[in-house]
C-alpha positions in Angstrom: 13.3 9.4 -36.9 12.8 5.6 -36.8 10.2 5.0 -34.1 10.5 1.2 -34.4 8.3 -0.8 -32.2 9.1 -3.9 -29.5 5.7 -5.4 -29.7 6.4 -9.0 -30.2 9.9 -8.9 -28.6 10.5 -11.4 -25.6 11.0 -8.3 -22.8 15.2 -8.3 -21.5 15.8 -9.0 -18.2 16.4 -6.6 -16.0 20.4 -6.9 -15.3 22.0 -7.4 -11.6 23.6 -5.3 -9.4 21.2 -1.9 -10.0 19.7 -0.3 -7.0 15.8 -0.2 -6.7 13.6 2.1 -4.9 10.4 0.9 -3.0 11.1 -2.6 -3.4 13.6 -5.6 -4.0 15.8 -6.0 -6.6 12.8 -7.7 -9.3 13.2 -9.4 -12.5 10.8 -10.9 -14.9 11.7 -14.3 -13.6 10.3 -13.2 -10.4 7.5 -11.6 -12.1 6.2 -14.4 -13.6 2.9 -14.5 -14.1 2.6 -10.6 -13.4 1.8 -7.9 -16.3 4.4 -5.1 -16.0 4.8 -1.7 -17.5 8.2 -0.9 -18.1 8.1 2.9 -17.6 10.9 4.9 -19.2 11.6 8.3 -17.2 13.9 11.2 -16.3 12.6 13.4 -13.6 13.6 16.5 -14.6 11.7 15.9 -18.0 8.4 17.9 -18.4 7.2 15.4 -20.6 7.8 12.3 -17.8 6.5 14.9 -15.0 3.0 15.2 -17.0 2.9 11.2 -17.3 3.1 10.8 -13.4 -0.5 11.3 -12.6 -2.0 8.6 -14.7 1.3 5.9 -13.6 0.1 7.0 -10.1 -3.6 6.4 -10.5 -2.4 2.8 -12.7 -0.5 1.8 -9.9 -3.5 2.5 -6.8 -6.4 1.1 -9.6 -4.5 -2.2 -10.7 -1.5 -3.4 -8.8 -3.8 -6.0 -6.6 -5.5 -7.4 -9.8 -2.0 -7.7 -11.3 0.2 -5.5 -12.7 3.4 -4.4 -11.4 4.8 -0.7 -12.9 8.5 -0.4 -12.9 9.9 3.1 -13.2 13.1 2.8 -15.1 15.1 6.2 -14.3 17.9 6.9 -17.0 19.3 9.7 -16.9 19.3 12.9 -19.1 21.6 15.4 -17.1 25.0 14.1 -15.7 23.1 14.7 -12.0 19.9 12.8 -12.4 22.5 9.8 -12.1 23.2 10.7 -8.7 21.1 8.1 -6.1 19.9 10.7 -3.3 18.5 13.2 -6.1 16.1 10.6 -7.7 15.6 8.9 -4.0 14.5 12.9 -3.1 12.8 13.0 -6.9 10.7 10.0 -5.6 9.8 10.8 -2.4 8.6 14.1 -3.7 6.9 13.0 -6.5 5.0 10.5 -4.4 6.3 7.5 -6.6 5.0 4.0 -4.7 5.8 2.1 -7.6 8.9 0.6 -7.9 11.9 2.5 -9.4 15.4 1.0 -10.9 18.6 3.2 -11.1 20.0 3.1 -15.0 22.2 5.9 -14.5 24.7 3.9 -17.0 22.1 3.2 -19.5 21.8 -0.1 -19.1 18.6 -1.3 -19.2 18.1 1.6 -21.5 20.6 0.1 -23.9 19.2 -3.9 -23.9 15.5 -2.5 -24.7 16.9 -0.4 -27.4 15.1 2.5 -26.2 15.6 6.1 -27.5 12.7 8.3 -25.3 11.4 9.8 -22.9 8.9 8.8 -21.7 8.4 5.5 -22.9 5.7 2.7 -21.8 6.0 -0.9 -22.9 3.7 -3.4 -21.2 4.4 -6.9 -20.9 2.3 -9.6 -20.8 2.3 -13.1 -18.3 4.6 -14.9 -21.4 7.1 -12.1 -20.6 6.4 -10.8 -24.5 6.0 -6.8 -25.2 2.9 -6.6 -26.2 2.3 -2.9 -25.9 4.6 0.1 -27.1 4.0 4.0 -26.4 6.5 7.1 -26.9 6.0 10.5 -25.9 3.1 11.8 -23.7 -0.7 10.9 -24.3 -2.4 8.2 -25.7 -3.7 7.2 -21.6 -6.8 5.5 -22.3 -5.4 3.5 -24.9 -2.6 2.6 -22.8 -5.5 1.8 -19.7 -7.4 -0.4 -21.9 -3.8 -2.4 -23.2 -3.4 -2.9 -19.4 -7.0 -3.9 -18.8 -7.0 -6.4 -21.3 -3.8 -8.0 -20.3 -4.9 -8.2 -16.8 -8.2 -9.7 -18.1 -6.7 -12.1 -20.0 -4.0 -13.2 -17.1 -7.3 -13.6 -14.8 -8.0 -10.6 -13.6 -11.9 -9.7 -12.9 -13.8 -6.4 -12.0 -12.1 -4.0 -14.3 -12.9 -0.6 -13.3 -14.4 1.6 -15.8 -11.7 3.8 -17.7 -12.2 8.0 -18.0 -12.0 9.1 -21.4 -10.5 12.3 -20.7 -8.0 12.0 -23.0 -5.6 14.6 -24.1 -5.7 16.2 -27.7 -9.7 16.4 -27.3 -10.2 18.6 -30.4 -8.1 21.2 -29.4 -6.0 22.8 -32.1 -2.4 23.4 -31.0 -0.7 25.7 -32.1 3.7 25.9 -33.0 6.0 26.3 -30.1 9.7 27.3 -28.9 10.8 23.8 -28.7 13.3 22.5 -26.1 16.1 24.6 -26.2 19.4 23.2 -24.5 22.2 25.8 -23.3 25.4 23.8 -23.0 27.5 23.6 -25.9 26.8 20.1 -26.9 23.4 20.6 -28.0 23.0 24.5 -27.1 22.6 27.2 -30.1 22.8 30.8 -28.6 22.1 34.3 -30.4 25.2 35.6 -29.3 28.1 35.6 -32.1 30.4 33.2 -30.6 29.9 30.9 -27.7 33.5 30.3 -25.7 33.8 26.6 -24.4 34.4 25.8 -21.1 36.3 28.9 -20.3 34.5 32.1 -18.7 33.8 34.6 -20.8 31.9 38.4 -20.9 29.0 38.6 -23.8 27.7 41.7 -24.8 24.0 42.8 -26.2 22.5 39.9 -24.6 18.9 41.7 -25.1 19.4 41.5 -29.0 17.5 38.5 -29.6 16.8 36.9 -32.6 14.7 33.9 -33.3 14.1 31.6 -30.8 17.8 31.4 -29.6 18.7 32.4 -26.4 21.3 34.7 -25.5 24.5 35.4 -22.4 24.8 38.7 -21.1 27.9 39.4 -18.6 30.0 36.5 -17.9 29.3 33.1 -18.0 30.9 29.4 -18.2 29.6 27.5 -20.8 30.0 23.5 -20.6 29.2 20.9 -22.7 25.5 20.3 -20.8 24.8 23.6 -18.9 26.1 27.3 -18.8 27.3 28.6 -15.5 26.7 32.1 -14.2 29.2 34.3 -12.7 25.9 36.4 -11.7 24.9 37.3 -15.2 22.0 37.5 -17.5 20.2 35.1 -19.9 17.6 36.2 -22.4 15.2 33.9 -24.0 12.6 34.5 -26.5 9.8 32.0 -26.4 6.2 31.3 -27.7 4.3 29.5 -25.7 1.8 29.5 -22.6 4.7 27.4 -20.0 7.8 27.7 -19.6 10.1 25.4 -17.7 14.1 25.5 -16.5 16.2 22.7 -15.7 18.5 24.3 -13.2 20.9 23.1 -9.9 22.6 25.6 -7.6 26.4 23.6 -7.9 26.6 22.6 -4.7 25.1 25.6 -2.6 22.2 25.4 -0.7 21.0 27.8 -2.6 21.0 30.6 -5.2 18.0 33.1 -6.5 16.9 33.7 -10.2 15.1 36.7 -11.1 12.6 36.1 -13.6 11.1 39.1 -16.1 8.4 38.8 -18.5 8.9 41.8 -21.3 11.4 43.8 -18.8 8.8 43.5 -16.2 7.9 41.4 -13.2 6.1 38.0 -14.0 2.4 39.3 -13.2 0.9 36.4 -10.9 -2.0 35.1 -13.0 0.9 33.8 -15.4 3.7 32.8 -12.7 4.5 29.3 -12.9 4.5 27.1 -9.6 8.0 27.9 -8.5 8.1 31.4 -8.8 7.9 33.7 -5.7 7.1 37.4 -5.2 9.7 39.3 -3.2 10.4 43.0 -2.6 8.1 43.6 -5.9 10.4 41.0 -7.9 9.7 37.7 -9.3 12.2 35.0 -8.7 13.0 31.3 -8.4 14.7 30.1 -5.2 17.1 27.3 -6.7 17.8 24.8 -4.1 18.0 21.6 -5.7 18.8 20.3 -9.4 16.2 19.9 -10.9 12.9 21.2 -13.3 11.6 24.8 -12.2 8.3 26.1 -13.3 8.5 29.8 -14.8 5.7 30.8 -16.6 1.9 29.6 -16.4 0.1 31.3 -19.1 -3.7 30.3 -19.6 -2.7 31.2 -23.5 0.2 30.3 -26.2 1.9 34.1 -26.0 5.1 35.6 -27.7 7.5 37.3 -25.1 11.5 37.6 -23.8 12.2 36.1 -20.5 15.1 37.5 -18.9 16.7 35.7 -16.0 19.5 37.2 -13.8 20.9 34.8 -12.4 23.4 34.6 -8.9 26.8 33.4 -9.3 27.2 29.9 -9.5 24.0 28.5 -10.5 23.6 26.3 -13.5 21.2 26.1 -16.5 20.8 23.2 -18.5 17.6 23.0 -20.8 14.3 25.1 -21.5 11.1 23.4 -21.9 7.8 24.8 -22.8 4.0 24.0 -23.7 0.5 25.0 -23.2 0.0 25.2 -27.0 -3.4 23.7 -27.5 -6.8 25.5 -27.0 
């Protein structure tokens, strides 16, 4: 994969006629003067979600000496272009920063991006002078911003936390993303039927680190869609996340078993409830749902049952690194 760099581009304007979130419309004419941090994100990517702390904390430690954070939301999943679920994505994450629709990829397109996340700071000349991908890299990214601001006028630069991430831990190989519709989706069952409902059999033979249908299901070109089935999915790792939306009821459960069992609660992730001795997910809005928690990478078979009508789109997963 190319991972070209900007640094040294003259930042694009950001175009007209896009709605913005906690502020005015802005552009870098307006900005002038300002150091800004274009921030590439999707809200129901794990990777963008772990980033949010330290944009927060940027935003509360430097946007009165100077620098100005814009959240540029392009979407991954056909809903995370819809305007109330990132304006409810917002208020929930606590974003005070201001955020700019790109639900037609837009802005996405003129910076010639290909991420998420993605940082790029611009300096007072309007010239990228500071280019990150992926998760990470935080204090070097503080200290990019601390010296533009420093050398826009700035004074009184707090001192920055080296707590950064990768501290000597060794990480160790895990299920990577795994997407279920049939764009980018690979299943263990035989033969996947597009967009029609079909009935699988053998869900529960697994093999690899595919996933596999069990009972019937509608498969689509970026999610499959239960008809209150079964999805099996083998994973090593210590999280686990689901990108999942109940398709338009308020709101549809997912029963959640670790190795046949219930999901003991010193591993459940956040969204995961305990009811009448099961462990399920109460799927109310589209987005990212935290399964598993583990304090340790482990090797297991998750097994969701899932109510008619509610849509899966991606697995995620981490906690890797000791």
């Amino acid at each position: 994969m190319n991972r070209s760099s900007n640094i040294g581009v003259r930042a694009p304007e950001f175009p007209a006629n896009h709605v913005w979130i906690n502020s005015k419309p802005l552009s870098h004419k307006m900005l002038k003067g300002k150091i800004v941090l274009v921030d590439f994100w999707t809200y129901s990517c794990v990777n963008c979600l772990r980033t949010l702390p330290r944009l927060r904390e940027w935003h509360k430690k430097y946007a009165k000496k100077g620098l100005v954070i814009v959240g540029v939301h392009t979407p991954e999943f056909t809903f995370e272009g819809n305007e109330l679920n990132v304006r409810r994505a917002v208020e929930d994450l606590k974003i005070e920063y201001p955020v700019v629709l790109d639900s037609k990829y837009a802005i996405w397109n003129l910076y010639a991006n290909h991420w998420w996340p993605r940082k790029l700071l611009v300096d007072k000349t309007r010239t990228i002078i500071y280019d990150h991908i992926g998760e990470g890299g935080y204090a070097k990214t503080e200290e990019a911003i601390q010296r533009a601001l420093v050398a826009s006028g700035a004074r009184g630069m707090p001192k920055i936390v080296l707590d950064e991430d990768g501290g000597g831990g060794v990480c160790e190989p895990l299920t990577q993303e795994t997407y279920l519709g049939f764009e980018r989706g690979r299943y263990a069952n035989a033969n996947i039927v597009a967009r029609h409902r079909h009935a699988y059999k053998d869900g529960a033979r697994t093999h690899g680190e595919r996933p596999s249908l069990e009972g019937a299901w509608t498969v689509m070109s970026e999610y499959a869609k239960s008809h209150g089935s079964s999805l099996y999915m083998p994973y090593m790792a210590g999280e686990v996340n689901i990108v999942m939306d109940a398709n338009g009821n308020e709101a549809v459960e997912v029963e959640i078993l670790r190795n046949g069992k219930m999901v003991p609660y010193t591993v459940a992730g956040d969204d995961v409830s305990f009811v009448q001795n099961k462990s399920v997910v109460r799927v109310d809005a589209p987005r990212m749902y935290r399964l598993l928690n583990a304090p340790n990478r482990e090797e297991g078979v998750l097994k969701l049952r899932v109510d008619d009508g509610a849509r899966l789109y991606a697995f995620t997963f981490g906690g890797g690194c000791g």
